[in-house]
N, C-alpha and C positions, 0 to 999 in steps of 0.2 A: 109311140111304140109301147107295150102293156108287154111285161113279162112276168107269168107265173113259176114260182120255183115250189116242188111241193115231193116231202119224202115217200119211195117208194123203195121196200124190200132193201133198206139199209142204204140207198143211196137215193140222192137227190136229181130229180128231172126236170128237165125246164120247157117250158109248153108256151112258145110265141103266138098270143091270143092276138096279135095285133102288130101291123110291121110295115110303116109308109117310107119313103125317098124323107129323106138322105142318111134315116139311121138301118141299120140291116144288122142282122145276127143269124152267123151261117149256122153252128151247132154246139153244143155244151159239151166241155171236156172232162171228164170225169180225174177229181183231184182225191189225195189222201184225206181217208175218214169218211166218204162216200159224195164230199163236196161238188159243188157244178161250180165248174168256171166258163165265164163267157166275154169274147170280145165283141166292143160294141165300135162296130164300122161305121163310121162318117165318108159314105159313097161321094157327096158332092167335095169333098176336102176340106170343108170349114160353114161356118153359118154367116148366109146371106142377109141383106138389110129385106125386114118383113118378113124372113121366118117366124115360125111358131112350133119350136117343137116341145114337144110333151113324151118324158119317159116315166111310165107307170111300173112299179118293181114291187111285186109281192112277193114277200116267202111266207109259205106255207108254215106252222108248228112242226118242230123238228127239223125241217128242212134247213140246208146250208152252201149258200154259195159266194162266188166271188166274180164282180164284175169290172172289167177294165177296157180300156178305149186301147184303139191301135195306132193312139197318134193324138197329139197336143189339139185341143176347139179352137180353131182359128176364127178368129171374128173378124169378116170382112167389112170394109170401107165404107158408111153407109151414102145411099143413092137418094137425091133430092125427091120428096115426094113416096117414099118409103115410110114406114114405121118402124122404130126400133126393132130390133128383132129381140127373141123372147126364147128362153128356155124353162119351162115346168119340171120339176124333177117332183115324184112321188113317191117313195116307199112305205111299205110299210112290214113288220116282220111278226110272224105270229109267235103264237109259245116255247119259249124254249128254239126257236129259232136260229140262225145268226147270216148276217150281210156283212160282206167285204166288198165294198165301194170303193175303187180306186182308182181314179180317171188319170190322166196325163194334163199337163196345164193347159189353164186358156192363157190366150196369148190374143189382147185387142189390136190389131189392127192400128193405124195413122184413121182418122174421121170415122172410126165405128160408133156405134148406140147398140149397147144391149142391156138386158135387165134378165138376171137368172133369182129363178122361186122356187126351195125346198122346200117341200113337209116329210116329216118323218114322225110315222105313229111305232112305237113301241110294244108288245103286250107282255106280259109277265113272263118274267126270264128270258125275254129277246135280246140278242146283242147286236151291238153293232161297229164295225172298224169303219173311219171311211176319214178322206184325204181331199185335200184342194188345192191346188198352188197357181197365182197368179202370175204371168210375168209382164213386164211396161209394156211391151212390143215387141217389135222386130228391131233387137238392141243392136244386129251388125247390118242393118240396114238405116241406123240413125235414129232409129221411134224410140223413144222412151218415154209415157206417160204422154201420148200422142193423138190418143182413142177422145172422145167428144165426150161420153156417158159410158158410168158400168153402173148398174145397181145389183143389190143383193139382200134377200129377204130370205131368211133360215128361221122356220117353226118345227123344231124339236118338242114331242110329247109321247109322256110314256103314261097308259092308264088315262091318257086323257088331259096329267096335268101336264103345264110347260116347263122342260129342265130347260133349255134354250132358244131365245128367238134375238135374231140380230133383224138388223134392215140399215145398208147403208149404199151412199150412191157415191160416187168419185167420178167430179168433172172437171180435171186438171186444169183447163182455160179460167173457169171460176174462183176453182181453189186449187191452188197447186200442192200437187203431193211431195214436194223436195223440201219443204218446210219443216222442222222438229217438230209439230204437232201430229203430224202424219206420218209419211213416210221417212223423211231426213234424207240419209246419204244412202239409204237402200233402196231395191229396187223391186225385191220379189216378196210376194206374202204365201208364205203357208199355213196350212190348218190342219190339223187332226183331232177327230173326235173319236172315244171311246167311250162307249154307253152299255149298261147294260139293267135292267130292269132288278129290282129286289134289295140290290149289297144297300148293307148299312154305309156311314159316312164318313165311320173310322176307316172301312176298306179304302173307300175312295181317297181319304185324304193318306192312305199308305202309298195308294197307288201315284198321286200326286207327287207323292214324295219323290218315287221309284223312278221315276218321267223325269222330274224335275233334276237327277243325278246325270241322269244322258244328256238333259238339255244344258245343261253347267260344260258335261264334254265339249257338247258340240260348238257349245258358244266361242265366239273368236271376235271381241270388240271391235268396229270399223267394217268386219267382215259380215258376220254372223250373230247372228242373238234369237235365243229361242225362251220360251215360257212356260209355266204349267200352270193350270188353275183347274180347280173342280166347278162343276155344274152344280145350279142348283139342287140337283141330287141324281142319282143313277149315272154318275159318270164326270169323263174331264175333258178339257179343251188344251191341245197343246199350238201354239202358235212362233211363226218363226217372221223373220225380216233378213234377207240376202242382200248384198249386192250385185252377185252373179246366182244364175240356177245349178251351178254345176254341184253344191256340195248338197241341194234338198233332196236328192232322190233319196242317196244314200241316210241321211237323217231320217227323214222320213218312215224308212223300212225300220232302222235301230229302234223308233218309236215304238212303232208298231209291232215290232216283236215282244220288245219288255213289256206292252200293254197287255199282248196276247197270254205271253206268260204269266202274266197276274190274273189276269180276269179265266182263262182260259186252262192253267195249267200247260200248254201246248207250245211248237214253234210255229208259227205258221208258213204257208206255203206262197212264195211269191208267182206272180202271176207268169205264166209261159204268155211272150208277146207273139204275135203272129201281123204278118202283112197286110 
């Protein structure tokens, strides 16, 4: 799927250049400050063993939108004589631009393999919000940390250089994640990144600071524990560990407001969920 976001006449339009089975985008709702928001439907219900899907997201300079899923990436069971299945994710944002990326969680499956690969190119005064949250499985159905393979490959670059790149794989049978080197007594990972092209590193380490107050709130030993660190530059990485998912949505948004409000001056506008 390739989606173009690009400003016209004070609001922002979105122009589906490309749209195959199983992701669909019916049409862009027009948010406060001329923003496009759009859901990104998963028609088949979750990704099959040997998918390949690829979503391509430009905005446009100037342009500003916000994209969310209408429902957790289920990764299904994979099938003997399949290939992992694969997700591409692309973005990129142009000048003075900005992307709110915020999907609902993946959630592996008992016997999945998958491997998820972001790029995100930045360009001078582009922002960007966006969100991740893992969970073990299907925890009321007994999975937890169940899945075969997940890998994950994150190249963040602004101007070209890299503020961020991770690559990590987790094969619980191999190496278990219930150990204190990894996961411990939690269950769920979350991620927030805020980026934005230009701020010196005093902002950034203010903005650290500012993050790092909510994540002290939110924190609840045994329960809860969240972090704050700055990027190599043009931004920060906030990270959480649950036991349950029920308290991340909520953290999540609190994040993301005080980030909005520092980088942005603004509140921002949570996403209207649709069916």
């Amino acid at each position: 799927m390739t989606l173009r976001f690009a400003a016209e006449g004070g609001r922002t339009r979105l122009r589906v250049l490309q749209q195959d089975p199983p992701w669909k985008v019916v049409r862009a709702f027009p948010q406060a400050g001329g923003q496009a928001l759009v859901h990104l439907h998963n028609v088949s219900g979750g990704v099959l063993a040997g998918d390949r899907l690829a979503l391509d997201i430009d905005v446009a300079p100037e342009a500003a939108a916000q994209i969310t899923t209408t429902g957790a990436t289920r990764l299904y069971r994979h099938r003997a004589g399949r290939p992992d299945s694969e997700q591409q994710l692309t973005i990129s944002v142009g000048q003075h631009g900005l992307l709110e990326y915020l999907p609902d969680a993946v959630i592996p499956f008992a016997g999945s393999r998958h491997r998820l690969r972001t790029q995100v190119r930045l360009a001078p005064g582009a922002t960007l919000f966006w969100w991740e949250v893992l969970a073990p499985g299907r925890q009321a159905a007994g999975e937890r940390f169940a899945f075969e393979r997940l890998g994950a490959e994150i190249d963040v670059r602004v101007g070209g250089r890299p503020i961020l790149r991770e690559n990590f794989l987790l094969e619980p049978a191999e190496r278990p994640l219930g150990v204190t080197a990894r996961m411990g007594e939690y269950s769920y990972l979350a991620s927030f990144y805020a980026c934005r092209e230009g701020d010196p590193a005093a902002f950034w380490r203010a903005v650290e600071d500012n993050l790092n107050e909510v994540a002290n709130q939110r924190t609840q030993p045994g329960e809860t524990t969240w972090g704050v660190s700055t990027l190599a530059s043009d931004g920060v990485l906030v990270r959480g560990l649950s036991v349950t998912g029920r308290s991340i949505p909520a953290a999540l948004r609190e994040f993301w407001r005080a980030a909005r409000r520092a980088i942005g001056g603004d509140d921002p506008v949570p996403p209207r969920k649709v069916g």
